[in-house]
C-alpha positions in Angstrom: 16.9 10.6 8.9 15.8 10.1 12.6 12.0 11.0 13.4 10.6 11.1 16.5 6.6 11.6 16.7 4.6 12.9 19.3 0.6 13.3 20.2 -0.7 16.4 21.7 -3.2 19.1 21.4 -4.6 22.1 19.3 -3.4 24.4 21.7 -0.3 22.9 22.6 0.1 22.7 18.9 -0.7 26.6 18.6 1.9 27.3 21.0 4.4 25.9 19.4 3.5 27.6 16.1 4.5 30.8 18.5 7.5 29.2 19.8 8.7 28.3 16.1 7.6 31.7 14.5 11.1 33.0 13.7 11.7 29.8 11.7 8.5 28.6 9.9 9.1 27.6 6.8 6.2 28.9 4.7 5.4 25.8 3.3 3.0 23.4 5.1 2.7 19.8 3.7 -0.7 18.5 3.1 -3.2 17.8 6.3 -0.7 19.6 8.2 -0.6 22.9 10.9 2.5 24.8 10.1 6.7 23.6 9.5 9.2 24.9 10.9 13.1 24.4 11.0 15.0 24.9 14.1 18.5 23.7 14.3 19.0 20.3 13.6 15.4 19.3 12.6 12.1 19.6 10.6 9.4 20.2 13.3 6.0 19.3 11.2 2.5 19.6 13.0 -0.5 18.0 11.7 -4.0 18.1 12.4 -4.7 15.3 14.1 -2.8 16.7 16.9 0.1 14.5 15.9 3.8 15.8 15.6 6.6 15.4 13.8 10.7 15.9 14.2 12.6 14.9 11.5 17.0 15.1 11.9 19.4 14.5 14.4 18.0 17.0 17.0 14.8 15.6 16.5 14.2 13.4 19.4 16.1 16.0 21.8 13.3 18.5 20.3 10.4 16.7 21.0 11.3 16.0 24.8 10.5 19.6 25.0 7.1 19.1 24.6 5.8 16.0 25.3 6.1 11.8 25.1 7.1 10.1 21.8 4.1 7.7 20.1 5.5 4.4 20.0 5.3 3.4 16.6 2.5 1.0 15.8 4.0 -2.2 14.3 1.4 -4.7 12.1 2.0 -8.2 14.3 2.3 -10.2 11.0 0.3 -13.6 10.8 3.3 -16.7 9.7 0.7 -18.5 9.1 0.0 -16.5 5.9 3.1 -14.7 5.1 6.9 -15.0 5.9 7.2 -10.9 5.9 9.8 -10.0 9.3 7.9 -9.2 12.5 9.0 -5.5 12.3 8.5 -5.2 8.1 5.5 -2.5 9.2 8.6 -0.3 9.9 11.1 -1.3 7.1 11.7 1.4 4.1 9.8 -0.6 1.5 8.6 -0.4 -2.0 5.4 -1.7 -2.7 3.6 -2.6 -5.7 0.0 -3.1 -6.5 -2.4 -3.0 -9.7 -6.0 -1.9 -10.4 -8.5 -2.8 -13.4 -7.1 -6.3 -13.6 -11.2 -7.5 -12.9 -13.1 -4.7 -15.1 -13.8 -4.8 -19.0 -13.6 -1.3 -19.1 -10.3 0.8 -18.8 -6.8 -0.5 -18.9 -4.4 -1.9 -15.9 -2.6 0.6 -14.3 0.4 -0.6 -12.1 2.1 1.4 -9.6 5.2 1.0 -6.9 5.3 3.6 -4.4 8.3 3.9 -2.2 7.7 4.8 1.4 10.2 5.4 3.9 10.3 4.9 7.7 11.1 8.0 8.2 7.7 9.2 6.0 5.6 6.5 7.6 3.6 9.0 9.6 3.6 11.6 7.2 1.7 9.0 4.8 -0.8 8.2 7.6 -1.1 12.0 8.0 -2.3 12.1 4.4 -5.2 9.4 4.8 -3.6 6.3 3.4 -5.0 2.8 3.8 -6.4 0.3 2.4 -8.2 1.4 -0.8 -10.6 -0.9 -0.8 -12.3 1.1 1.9 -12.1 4.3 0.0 -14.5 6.2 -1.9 -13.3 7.1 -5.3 -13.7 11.1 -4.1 -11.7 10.1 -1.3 -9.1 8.1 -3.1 -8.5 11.0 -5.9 -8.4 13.6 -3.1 -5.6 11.3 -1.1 -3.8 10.6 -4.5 -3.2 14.0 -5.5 -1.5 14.7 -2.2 0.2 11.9 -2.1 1.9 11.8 -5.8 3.3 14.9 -4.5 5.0 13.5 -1.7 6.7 10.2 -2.6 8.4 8.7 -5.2 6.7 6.3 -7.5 6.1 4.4 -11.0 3.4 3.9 -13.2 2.5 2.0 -15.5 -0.5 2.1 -18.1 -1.6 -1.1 -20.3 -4.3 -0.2 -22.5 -6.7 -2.5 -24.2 -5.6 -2.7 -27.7 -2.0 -3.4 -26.2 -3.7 -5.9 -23.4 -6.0 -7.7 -26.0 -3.1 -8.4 -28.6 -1.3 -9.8 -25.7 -3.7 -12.0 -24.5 -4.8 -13.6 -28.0 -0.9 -14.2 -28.4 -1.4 -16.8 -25.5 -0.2 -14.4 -22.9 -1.7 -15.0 -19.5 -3.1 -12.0 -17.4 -1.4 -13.4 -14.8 2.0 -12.8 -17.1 1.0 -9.7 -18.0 0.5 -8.8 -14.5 4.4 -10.2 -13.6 6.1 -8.4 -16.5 4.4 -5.0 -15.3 5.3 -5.3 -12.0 9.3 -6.2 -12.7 9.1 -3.2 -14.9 7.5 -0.6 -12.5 9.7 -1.6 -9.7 13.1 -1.7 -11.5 11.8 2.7 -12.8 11.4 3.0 -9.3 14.8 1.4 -8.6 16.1 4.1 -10.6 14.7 6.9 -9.8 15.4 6.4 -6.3 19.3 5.3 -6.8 21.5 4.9 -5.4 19.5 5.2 -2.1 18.2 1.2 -1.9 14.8 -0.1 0.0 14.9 -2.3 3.1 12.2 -4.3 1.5 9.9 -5.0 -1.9 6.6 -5.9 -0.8 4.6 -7.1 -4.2 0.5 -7.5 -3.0 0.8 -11.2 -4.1 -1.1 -12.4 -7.1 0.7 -15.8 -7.9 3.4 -18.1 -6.0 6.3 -16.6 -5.9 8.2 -19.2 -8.2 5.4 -18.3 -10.8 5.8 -15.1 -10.9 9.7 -15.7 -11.4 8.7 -18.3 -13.9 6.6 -15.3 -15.8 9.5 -12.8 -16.3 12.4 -15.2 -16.7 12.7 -14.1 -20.6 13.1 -10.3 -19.2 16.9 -8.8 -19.3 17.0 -7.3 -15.4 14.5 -9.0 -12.6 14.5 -7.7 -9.3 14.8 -10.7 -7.0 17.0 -8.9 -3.9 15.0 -8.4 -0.4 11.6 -8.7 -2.7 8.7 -9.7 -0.4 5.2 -11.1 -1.7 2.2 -11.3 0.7 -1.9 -11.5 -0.2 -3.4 -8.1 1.6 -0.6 -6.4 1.1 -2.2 -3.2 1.5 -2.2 -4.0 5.2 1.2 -5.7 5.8 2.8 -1.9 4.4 2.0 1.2 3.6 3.8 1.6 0.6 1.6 -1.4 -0.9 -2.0 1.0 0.3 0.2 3.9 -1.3 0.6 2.3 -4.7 -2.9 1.2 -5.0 -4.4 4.4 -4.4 -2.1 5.9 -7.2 -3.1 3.1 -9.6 -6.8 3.6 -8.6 -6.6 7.4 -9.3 -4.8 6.6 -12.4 -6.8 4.1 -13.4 -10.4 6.3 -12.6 -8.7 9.1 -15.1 -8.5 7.0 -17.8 -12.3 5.4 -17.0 -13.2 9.2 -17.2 -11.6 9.7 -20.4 -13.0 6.7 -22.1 -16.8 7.8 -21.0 -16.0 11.1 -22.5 -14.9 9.8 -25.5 -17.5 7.2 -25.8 -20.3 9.3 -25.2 -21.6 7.0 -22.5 -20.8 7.2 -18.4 -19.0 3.7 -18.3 -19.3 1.7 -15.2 -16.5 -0.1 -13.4 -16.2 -3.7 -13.0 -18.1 -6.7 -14.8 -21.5 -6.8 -13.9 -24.9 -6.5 -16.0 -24.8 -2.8 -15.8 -21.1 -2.7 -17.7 -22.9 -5.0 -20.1 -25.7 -2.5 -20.6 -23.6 0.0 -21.6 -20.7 -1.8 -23.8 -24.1 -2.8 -25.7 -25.0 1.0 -26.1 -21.1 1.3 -27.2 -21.3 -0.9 -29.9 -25.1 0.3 -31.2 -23.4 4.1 -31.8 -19.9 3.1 -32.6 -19.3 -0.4 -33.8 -18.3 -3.9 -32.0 -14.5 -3.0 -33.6 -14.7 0.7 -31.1 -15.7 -1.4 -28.2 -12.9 -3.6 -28.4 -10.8 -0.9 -28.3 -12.0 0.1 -24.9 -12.2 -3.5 -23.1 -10.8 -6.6 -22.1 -12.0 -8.7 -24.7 -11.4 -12.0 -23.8 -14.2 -11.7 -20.9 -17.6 -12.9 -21.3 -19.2 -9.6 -21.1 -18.0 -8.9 -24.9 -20.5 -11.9 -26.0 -23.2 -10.6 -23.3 -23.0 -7.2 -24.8 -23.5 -8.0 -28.5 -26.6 -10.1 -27.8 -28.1 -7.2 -26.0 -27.1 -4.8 -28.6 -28.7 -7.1 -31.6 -32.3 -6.6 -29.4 
């Protein structure tokens, strides 16, 4: 589907609201004015001021009111990445994990397809970079978002995590083999409609990461894409990390509720602290449960517990 975008202002905006009254739709998408349906597109105003016209009649549309926004295409460094000069503007899966770095909480793994067409709609709903997101912020976002395009998840818990890593499994592995598997769910979910690209926010070389799943039945290899900073080579990669980080901060909440103490994120002193209070009211065996054993906070936190 073509779409054509445009920028204007809150009054413009409000007269086309009148102009479109006898064919609003009654359901407005997140961050947006009104919708409406004349023939031969989706007219959707937001408020940022910025409008979009979605079908065939959508570009003839919008020359009634004002000068399309050029789309704003990432200029892609080649010293870092070999990702097409254009790939800001591709239909693309992307795929990105949270909780890989914190003793608490499990890994979730999420790929997110975004589609040209929805590229400004996603902007629309606040999407960037997580890592300059509060956590308010990113669950506000999410909750939009999940609504809006397709996407997979995938949660590894602890116990599951832990028995994989003492089997000799790296986390580097474990990191491949979720990946594979949340992009081939997306794969069908979406069929038999097919990305333009499969942007993975690079954790390994790319021949490791094929070396990793080569045991697996079905590997996605076509028009896959791996890049560090994903999050800001495509959208769909900043999409798919906000839905693991919302995903991920429900199941943090649930294991504070369960544990009795508010758990923080991450690896510092302060997660130590608390794993120690952990083990003092339930037992080393119940923090294990909850954590990534292998790292050194599980020693830390039994030598402040024995205090």
């Amino acid at each position: 589907m073509a779409n054509t975008v445009i920028q204007t202002t809150s009054d413009q905006i409000h007269k086309m609201k009148e102009h479109y009254s006898s064919v609003l739709t009654g359901k407005v998408p997140p961050g947006a004015v009104f919708s409406a349906k004349p023939a031969g597109c989706t007219v959707t105003a937001y408020k940022s001021g910025k409008v979009l016209f979605q079908g065939a009649r959508g570009e003839e549309e919008a020359s009634r009111w004002g000068s399309k926004v050029a789309p704003k295409v990432k200029k892609i460094d080649k010293k870092t990445t070999t990702l097409p000069e254009d790939f800001a503007s591709w239909s693309v899966i992307g795929s990105d994990e949270v909780g890989t770095g914190d003793f608490f909480g499990p890994i979730t793994v999420v790929s997110a397809y975004v589609k040209r067409e929805h590229l400004e709609l996603v902007k629309e709903l606040g999407v960037q970079d997580s890592k300059n997101l509060t956590d308010e912020t990113i669950k506000r976002i999410a909750k939009d978002l999940i609504q809006t395009i397709p996407y997979s998840l995938l949660i590894l818990h602890n116990p599951k995590y832990n028995e994989l890593q003492e089997s000799g499994m790296s986390q580097g592995k474990i990191k491949a083999l979720l990946h594979n598997k949340a992009i081939l769910n997306l794969m069908d979910k979406i069929a038999p409609e097919q990305p333009e690209g499969i942007l993975i926010d690079q954790f390994v070389e790319k021949n490791t990461y094929y070396r990793h799943i080569a045991s697996q039945k079905k590997i996605q290899r076509d028009r896959v894409y791996f890049s560090t900073k994903g999050e800001g080579m495509h959208l769909s990669v900043a999409a798919a990390s906000i839905i693991a980080r919302y995903a991920f901060l429900k199941e943090m909440d649930k294991l504070s509720e369960k544990a009795g103490v508010t758990i923080p994120k991450g690896a510092g002193s302060a997660v130590d602290i608390a794993a120690a209070k952990i083990i003092k009211r339930r037992g080393v065996d119940s923090l294990k449960n909850m954590t990534k054993w292998h790292f050194a906070n599980s020693d830390k936190a039994i030598k402040i517990s024995r205090k």
